[in-house]
VEXDREN-2710 file (C-alpha; in Angstrom, 1 decimal):
% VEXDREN-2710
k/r/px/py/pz
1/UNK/-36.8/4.0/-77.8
2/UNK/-38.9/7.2/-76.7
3/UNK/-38.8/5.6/-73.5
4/UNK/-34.9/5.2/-73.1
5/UNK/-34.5/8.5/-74.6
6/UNK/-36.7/9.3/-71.8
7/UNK/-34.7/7.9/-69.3
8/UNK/-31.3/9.3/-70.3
9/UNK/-33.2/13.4/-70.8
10/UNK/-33.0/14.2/-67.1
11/UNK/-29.3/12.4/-66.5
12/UNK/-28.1/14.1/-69.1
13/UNK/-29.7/17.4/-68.7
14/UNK/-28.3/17.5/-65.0
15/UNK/-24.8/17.2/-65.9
16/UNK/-24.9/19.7/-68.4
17/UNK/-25.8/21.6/-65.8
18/UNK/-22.8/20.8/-63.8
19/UNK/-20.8/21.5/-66.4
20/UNK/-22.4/24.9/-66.7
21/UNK/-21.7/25.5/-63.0
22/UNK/-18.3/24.2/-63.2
23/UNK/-17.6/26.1/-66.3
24/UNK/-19.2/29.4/-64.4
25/UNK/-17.0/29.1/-61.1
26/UNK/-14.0/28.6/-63.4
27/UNK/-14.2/31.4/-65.5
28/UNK/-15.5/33.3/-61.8
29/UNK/-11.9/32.6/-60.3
30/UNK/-10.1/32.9/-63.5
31/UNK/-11.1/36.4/-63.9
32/UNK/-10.2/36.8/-60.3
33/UNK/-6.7/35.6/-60.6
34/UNK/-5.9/37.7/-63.3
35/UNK/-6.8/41.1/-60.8
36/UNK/-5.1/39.4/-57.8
37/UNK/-3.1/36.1/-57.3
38/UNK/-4.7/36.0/-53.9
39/UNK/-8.1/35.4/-54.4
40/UNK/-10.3/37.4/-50.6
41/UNK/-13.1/35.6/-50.1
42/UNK/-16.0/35.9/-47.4
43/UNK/-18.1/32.8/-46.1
44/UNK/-20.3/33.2/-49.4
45/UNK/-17.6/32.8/-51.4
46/UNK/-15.8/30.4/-50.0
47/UNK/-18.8/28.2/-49.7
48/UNK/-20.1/28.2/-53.2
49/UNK/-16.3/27.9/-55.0
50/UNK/-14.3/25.9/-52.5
51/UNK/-16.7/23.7/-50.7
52/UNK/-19.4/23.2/-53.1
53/UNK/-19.3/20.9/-55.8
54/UNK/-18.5/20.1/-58.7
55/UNK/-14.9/21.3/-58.5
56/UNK/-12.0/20.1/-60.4
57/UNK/-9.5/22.1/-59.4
58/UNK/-7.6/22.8/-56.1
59/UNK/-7.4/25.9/-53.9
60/UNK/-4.9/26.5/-51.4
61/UNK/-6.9/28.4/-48.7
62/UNK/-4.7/30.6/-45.9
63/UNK/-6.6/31.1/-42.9
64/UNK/-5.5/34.9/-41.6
65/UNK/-6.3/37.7/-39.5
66/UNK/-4.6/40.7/-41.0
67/UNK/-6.5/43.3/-39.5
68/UNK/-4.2/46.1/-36.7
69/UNK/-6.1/45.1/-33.5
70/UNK/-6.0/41.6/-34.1
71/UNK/-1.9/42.3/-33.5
72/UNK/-0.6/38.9/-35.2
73/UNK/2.6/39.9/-36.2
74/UNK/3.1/36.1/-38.0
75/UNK/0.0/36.6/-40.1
76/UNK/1.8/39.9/-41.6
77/UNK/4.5/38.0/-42.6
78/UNK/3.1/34.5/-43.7
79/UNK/1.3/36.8/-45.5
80/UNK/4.0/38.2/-47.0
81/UNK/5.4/34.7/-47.6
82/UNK/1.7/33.4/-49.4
83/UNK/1.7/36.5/-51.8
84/UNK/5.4/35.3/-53.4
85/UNK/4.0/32.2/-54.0
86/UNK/0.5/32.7/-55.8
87/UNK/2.7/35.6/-58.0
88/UNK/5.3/33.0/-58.5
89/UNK/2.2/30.6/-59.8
90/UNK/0.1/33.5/-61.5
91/UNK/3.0/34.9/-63.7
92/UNK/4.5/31.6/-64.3
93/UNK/4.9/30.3/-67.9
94/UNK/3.0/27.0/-66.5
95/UNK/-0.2/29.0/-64.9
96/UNK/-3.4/26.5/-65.6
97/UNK/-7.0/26.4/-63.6
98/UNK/-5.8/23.6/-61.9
99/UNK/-5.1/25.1/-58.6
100/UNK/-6.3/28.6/-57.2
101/UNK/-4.9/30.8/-53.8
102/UNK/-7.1/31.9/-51.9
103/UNK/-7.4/33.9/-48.1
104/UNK/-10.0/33.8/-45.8
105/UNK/-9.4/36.6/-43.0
106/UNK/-11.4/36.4/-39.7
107/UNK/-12.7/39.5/-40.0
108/UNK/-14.4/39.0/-43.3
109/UNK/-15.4/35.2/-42.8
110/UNK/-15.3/34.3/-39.0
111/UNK/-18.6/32.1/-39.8
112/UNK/-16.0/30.5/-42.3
113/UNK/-13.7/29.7/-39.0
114/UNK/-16.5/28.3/-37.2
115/UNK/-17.8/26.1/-39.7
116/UNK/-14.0/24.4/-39.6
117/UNK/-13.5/24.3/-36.1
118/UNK/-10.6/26.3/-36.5
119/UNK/-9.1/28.4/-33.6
120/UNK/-5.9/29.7/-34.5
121/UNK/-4.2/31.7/-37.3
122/UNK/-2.3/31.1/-39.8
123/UNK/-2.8/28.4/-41.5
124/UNK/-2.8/26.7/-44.7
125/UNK/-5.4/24.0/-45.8
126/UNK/-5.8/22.8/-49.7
127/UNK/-8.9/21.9/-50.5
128/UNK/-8.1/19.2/-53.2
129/UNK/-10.3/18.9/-57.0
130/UNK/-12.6/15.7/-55.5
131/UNK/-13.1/14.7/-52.0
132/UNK/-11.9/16.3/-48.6
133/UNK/-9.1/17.7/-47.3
134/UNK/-7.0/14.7/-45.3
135/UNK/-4.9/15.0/-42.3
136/UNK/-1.7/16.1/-45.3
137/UNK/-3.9/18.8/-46.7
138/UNK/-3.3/20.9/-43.8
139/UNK/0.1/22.6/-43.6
140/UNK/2.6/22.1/-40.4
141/UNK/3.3/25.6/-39.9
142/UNK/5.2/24.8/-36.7
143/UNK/7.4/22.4/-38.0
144/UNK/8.3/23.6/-41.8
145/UNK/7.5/27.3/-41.2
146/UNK/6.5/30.1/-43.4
147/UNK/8.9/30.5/-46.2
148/UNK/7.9/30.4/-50.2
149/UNK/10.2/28.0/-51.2
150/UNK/8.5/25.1/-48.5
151/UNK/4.5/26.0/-48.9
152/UNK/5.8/25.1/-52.6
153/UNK/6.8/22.4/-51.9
154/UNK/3.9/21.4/-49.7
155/UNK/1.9/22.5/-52.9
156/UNK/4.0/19.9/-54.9
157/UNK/3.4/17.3/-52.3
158/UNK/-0.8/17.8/-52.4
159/UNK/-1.9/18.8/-56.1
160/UNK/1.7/17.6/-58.1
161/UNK/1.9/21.3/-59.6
162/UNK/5.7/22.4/-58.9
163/UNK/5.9/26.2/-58.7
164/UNK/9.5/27.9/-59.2
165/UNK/9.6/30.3/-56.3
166/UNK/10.6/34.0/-57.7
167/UNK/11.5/36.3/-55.2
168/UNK/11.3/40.3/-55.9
169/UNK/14.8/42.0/-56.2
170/UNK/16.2/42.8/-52.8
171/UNK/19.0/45.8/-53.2
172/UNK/19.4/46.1/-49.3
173/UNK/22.5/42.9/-49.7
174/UNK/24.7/44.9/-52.5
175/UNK/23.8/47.8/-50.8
176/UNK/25.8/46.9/-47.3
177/UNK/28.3/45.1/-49.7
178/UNK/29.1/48.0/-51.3
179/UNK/28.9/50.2/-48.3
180/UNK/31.3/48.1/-46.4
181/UNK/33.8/47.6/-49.5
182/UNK/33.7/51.8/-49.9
183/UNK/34.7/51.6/-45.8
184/UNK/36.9/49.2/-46.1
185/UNK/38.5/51.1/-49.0
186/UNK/38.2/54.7/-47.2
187/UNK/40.6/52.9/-44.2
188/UNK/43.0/51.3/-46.3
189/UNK/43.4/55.1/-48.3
190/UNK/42.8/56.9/-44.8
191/UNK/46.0/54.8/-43.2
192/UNK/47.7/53.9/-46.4
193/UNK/50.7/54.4/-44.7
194/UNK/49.6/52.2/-41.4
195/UNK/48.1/49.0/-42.4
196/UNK/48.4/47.3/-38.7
197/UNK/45.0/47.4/-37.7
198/UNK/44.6/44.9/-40.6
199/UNK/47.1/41.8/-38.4
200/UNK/45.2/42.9/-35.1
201/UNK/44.8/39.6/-34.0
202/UNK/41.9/40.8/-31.4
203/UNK/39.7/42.1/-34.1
204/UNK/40.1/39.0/-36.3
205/UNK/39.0/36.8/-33.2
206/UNK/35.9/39.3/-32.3
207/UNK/34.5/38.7/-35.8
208/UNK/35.0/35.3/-36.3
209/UNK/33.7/34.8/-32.8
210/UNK/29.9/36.8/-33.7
211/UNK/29.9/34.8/-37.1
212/UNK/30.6/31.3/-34.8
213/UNK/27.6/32.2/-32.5
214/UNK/25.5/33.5/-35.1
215/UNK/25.4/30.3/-36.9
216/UNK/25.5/27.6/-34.0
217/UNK/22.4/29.8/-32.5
218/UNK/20.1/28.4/-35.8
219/UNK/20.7/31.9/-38.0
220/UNK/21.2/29.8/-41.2
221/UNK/18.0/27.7/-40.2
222/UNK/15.7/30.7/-40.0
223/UNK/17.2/32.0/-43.2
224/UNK/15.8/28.5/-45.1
225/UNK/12.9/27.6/-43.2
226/UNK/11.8/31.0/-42.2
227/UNK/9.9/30.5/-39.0
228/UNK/7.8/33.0/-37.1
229/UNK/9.8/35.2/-34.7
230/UNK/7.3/34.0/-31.4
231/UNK/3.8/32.0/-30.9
232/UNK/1.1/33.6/-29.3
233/UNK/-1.3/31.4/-27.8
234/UNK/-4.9/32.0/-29.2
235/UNK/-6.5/31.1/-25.9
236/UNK/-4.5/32.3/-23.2
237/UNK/-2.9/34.9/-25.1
238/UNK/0.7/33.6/-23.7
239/UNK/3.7/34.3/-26.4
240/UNK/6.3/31.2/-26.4
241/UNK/9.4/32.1/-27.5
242/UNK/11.0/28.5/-27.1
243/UNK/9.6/26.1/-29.6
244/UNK/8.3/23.1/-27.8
245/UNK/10.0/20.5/-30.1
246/UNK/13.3/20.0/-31.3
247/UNK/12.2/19.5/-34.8
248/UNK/11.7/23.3/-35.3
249/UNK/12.3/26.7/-33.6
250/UNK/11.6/30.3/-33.4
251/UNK/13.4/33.1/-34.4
252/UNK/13.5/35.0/-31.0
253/UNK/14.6/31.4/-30.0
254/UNK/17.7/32.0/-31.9
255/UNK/18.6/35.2/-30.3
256/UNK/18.0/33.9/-26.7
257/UNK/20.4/31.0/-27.1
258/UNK/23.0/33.2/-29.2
259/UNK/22.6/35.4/-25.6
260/UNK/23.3/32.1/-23.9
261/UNK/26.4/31.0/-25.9
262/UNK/27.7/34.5/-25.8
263/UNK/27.6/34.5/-21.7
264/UNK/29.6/30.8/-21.3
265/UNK/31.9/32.2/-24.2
266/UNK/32.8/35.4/-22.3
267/UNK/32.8/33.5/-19.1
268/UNK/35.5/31.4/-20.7
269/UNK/37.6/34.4/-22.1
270/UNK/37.2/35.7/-17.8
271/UNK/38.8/32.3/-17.2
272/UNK/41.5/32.0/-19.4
273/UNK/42.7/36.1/-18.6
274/UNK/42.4/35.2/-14.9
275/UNK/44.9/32.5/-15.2
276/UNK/47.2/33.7/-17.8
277/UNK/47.4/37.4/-17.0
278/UNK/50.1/39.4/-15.1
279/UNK/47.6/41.9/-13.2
280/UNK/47.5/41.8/-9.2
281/UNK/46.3/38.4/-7.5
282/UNK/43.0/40.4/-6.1
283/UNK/41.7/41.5/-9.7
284/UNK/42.4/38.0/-11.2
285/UNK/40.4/36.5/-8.3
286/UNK/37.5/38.5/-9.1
287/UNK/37.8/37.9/-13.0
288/UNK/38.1/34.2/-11.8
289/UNK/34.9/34.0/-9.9
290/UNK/33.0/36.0/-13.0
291/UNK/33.8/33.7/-15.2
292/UNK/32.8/30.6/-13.4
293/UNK/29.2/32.4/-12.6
294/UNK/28.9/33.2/-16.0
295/UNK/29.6/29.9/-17.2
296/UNK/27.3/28.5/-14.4
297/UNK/24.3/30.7/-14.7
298/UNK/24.6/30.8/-18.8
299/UNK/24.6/27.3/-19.5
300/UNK/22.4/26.1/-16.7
301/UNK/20.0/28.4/-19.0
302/UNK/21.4/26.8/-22.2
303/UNK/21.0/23.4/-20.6
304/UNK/16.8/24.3/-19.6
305/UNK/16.6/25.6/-23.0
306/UNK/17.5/21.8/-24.6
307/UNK/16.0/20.1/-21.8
308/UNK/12.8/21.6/-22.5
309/UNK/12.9/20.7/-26.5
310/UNK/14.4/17.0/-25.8
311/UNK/11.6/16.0/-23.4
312/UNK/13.2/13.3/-21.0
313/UNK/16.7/14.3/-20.8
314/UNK/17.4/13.0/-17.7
315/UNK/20.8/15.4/-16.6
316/UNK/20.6/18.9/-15.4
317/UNK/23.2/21.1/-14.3
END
């Protein structure tokens, strides 16, 4: 009997002691979390409560580099994006230990980049209770962009803990609605008597045109997904403002080909006043041949623009 009893001491002495660790670097981040939803950590840090074991409980790690010289303008507003997220989690009714947000910035950990091979910020990585992160643990920035509402539901996908998403009040929407109702209301009460302008038929056809472009140009896609507005190559330092696959895109990608559609459309309006208008043969001609270069030179762009996000499309223009 001494002898078993023997036997089982040291086993059971060592996982007391994990216990005691585990119990130690709980309590560690739970004080933590309570200060800050995002958790700064340096290589120390990072090593001894993510890496290190025993662990059972996840943390969702965003790799950053907020500092002024580094100049990543995406970082500042993923950034933004992360902090919406861990509030949502730390204020919510269903806050537990089981999952913890954390950042690592270069400039506080770069030995913590090196150790992961990792070249390029941000990024997401969730480091789950047991085991190693898989290929799924990392987040596709690229392809599902930045926004609260889909890092939670990556966060769903990984550790099965659904965060409700609560955004802070944003006044600047009933603001301009109210500020366009009180303009709207100081024309009607400034030209009471000459309601007109309301049936111009031009005006009508301007706004609905900017509202067609805006949303054929991707404006309601970068509302949901909430991309980065460019891509700045770590390496070469080269900014891409046209996303190289079709399943996602930028936001200054939105405003080029909204530039694009904009230049065939008012090409096509060049057309249609060249043929149907009553001005002398000489102007028409030159509204004519504007239009048609327009047209040309705008959707030959357009046409490079999908040709180089639908690799192999074999027509040009």
């Amino acid at each position: 009997v001494l002898l078993l009893l023997g036997c089982r001491g040291p086993g059971a002495a060592g996982q007391r002691r994990k216990e005691m660790v585990l119990s130690e670097k709980v309590n560690q981040l739970m004080e933590w979390a309570s200060k800050r939803s995002v958790i700064r950590m340096n290589g120390d840090k990072f090593r001894r409560l993510v890496k290190a074991p025993p662990r059972n409980y996840s943390v969702i790690v965003m790799f950053t580099a907020l500092q002024p010289h580094r100049q990543c303008v995406v970082c500042k507003q993923a950034d933004e994006e992360y902090q919406i997220l861990a509030n949502s989690w730390r204020y919510s009714s269903a806050f537990t230990n089981k999952i913890f947000f954390a950042m690592v910035d270069f400039d506080e950990g770069s030995d913590v980049f090196q150790m992961l091979n990792m070249n390029s910020a941000p990024t997401f990585i969730n480091f789950p209770a047991k085991g190693k992160p898989k290929r799924g643990d990392t987040y596709e920035l690229q392809v599902r962009g930045f926004a609260a509402e889909q890092l939670a539901r990556w966060v769903a996908d990984r550790t099965d803990v659904h965060i409700r998403v609560i955004r802070p009040p944003n006044y600047a929407g009933p603001l301009m609605l109210g500020l366009l109702l009180a303009v709207i209301g100081g024309l009607v009460y400034l030209r009471g008597s000459n309601l007109d302008f309301l049936y111009n038929k031009t005006g009508w056809a301007f706004a609905a045109l900017c509202f067609v472009l805006a949303m054929t140009s991707g404006q309601m896609w970068n509302h949901i997904r909430g991309p980065p507005y460019a891509h700045k190559n770590p390496h070469t330092g080269q900014v891409n403002y046209i996303h190289g696959s079709s399943q996602a895109q930028f936001v200054a990608e939105t405003h080029i080909v909204l530039l694009f559609n904009g230049g065939v459309t008012l090409g096509m309006v060049l057309l249609h006043e060249a043929a149907t208008s009553e001005m002398d043969v000489g102007k028409r001609k030159i509204m004519c041949i504007a239009g048609i270069g327009l047209v040309v030179l705008f959707f030959s762009w357009l046409l490079s623009v999908f040709r180089s996000k639908y690799h192999g499309y074999p027509y040009r223009y």
